[in-house]
NUPA-33929 format. One record per atom (N, C-alpha, C, O, CB): x, y, z; residue in one letter. Coordinates in steps of 0.1 Angstrom, whole numbers, padded with zeros to 4 digits, always signed. Atoms other than C-alpha are relative to their C-alpha. Glycine has a CB too. Example, Ala and Ser with C-alpha at 12.3 -4.5 7.8 and 13.67 -1.06 7.14 Angstrom:
BEGIN
+0009-0012+0000A;+0123-0045+0078A;+0009+0012+0000A;+0019+0012+0007A;-0010+0000+0012A;-0009-0011+0000S;+0137-0011+0071S;-0008+0011+0008S;-0003+0022+0009S;+0004+0005-0014S;
This chain:
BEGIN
+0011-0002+0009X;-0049-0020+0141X;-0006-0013-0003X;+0002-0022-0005X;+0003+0008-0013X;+0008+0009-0001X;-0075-0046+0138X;-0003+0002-0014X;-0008+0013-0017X;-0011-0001+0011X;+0007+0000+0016X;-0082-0055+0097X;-0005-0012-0003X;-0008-0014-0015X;+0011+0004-0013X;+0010+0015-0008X;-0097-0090+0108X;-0009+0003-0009X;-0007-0004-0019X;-0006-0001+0019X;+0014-0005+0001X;-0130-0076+0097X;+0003+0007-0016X;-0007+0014-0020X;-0006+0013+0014X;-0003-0010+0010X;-0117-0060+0064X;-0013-0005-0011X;-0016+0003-0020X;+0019-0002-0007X;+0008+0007+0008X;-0144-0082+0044X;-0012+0008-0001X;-0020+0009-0010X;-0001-0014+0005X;+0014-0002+0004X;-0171-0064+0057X;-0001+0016+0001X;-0011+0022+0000X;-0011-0009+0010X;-0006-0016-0002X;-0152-0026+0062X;-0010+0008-0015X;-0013+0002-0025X;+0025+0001-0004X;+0004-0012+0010X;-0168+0005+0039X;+0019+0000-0009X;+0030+0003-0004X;-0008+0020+0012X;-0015-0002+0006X;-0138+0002+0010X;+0012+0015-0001X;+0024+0014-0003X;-0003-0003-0014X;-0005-0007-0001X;-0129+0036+0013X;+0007+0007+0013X;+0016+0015+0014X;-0005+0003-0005X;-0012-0001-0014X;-0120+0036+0050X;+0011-0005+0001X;+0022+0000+0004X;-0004-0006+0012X;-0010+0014+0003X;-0103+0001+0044X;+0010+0007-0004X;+0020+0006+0003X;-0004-0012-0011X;-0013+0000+0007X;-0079+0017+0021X;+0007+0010+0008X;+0020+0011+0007X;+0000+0003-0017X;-0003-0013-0008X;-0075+0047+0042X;+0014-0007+0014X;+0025-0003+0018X;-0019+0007+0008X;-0010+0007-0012X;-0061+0020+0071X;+0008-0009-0002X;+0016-0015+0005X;-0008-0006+0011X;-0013+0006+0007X;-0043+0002+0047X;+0011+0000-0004X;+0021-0008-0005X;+0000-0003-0005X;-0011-0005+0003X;-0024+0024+0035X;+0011+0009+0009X;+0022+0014+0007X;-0004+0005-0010X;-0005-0008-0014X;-0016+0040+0070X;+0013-0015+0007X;+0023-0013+0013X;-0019+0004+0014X;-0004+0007-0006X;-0005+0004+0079X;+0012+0000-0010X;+0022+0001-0003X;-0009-0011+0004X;-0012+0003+0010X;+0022+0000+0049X;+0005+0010+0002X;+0015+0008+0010X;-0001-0003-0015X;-0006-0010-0004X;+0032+0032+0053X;+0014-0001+0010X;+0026+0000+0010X;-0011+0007+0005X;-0009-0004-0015X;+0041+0032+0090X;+0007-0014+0005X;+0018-0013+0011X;-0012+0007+0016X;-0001+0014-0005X;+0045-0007+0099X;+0002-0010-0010X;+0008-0020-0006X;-0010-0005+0008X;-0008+0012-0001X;+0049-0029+0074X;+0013+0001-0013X;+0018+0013-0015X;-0011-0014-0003X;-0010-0004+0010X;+0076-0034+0044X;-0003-0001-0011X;+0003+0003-0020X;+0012-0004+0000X;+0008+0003+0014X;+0051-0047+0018X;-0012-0004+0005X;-0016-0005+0017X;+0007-0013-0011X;+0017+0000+0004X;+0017-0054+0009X;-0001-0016+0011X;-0008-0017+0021X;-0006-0003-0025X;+0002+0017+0001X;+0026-0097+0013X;+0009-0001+0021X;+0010-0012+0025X;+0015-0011-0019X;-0005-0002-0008X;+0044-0083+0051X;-0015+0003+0011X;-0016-0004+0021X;+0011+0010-0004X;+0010-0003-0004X;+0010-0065+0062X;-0008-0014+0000X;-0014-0017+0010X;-0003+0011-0007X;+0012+0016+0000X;-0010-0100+0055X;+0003-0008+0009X;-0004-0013+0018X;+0001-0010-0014X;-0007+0014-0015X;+0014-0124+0073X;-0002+0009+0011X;-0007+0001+0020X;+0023-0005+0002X;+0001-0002-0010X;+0011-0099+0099X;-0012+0000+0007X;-0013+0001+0019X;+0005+0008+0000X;+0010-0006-0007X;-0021-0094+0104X;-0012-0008-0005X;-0024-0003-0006X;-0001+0016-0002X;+0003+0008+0003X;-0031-0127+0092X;-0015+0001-0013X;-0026-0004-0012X;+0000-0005+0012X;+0012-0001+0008X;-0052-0117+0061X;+0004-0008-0015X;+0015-0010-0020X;-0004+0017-0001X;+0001+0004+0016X;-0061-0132+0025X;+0005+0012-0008X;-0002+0022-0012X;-0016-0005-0006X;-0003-0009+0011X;-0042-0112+0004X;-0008+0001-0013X;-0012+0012-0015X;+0013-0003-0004X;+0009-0005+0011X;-0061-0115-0027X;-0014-0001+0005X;-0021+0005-0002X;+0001-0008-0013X;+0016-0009-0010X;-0095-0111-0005X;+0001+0013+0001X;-0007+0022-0002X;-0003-0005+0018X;+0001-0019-0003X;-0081-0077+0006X;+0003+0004-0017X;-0007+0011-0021X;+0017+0010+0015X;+0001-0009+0012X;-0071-0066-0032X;-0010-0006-0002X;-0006-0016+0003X;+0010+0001-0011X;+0013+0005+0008X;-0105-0080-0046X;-0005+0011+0011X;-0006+0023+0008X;-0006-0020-0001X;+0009-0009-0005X;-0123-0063-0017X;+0006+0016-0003X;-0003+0023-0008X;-0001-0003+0016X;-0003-0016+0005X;-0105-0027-0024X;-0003+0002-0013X;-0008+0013-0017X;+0015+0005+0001X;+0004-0001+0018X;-0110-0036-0065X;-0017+0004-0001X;-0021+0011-0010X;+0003-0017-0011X;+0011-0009-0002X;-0147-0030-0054X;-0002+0011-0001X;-0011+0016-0008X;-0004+0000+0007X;+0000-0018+0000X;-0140+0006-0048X;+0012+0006-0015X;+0014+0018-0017X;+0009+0008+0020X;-0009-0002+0009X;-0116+0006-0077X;+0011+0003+0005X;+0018+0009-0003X;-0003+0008-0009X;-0018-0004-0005X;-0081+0009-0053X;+0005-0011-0007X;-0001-0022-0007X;+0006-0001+0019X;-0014+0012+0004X;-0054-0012-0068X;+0010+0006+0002X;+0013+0018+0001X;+0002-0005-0016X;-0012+0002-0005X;-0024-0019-0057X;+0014+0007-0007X;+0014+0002-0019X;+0000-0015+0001X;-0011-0008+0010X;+0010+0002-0073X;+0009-0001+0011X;+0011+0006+0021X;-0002+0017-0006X;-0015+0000-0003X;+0040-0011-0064X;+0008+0009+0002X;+0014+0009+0013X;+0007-0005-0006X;-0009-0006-0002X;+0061+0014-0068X;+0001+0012+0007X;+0010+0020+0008X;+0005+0001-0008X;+0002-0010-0011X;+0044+0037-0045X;+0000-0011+0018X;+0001-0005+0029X;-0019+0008-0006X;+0005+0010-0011X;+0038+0005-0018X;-0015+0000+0006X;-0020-0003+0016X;+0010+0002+0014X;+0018-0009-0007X;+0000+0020-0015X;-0011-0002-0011X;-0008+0000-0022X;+0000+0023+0003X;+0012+0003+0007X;-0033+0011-0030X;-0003+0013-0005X;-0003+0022+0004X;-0011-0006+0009X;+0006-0012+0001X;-0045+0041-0048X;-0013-0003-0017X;-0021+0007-0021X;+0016+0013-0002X;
C-alpha cells in the first residue's frame, strides 16, 4: 500500500487504509511510519482534520 501521498488523500479514505495497514501489517502506529516512511505527526494532524484520533488501546484511529 502506497500512503506516500497521505498529505493530499480525502481523510476519510486515509483512515480507512490506515487502519487496514495496523490492523493486518504493522505492530504500532510508530511501526507503520518507519515502514512506510511517513511523518508521524503529519499523518495524526492530517486525520485530526476529519476528527480521527489515534486510541491506543484499540491500535486504530477512530
Amino acid at each position: 500500500m502506497n500512503l506516500q501521498r497521505f498529505e493530499t488523500m480525502d481523510p476519510h479514505l486515509l483512515v480507512g487504509l490506515v487502519n487496514t495497514e495496523l490492523r493486518n501489517n504493522s505492530e504500532s502506529l510508530d511501526d507503520l511510519c518507519k515502514t512506510h516512511g511517513l511523518d508521524e505527526e503529519k499523518l495524526i494532524a492530517r486525520l485530526a482534520t476529519a476528527d480521527y484520533h489515534f486510541q491506543a488501546e484499540s491500535g486504530q484511529f477512530r
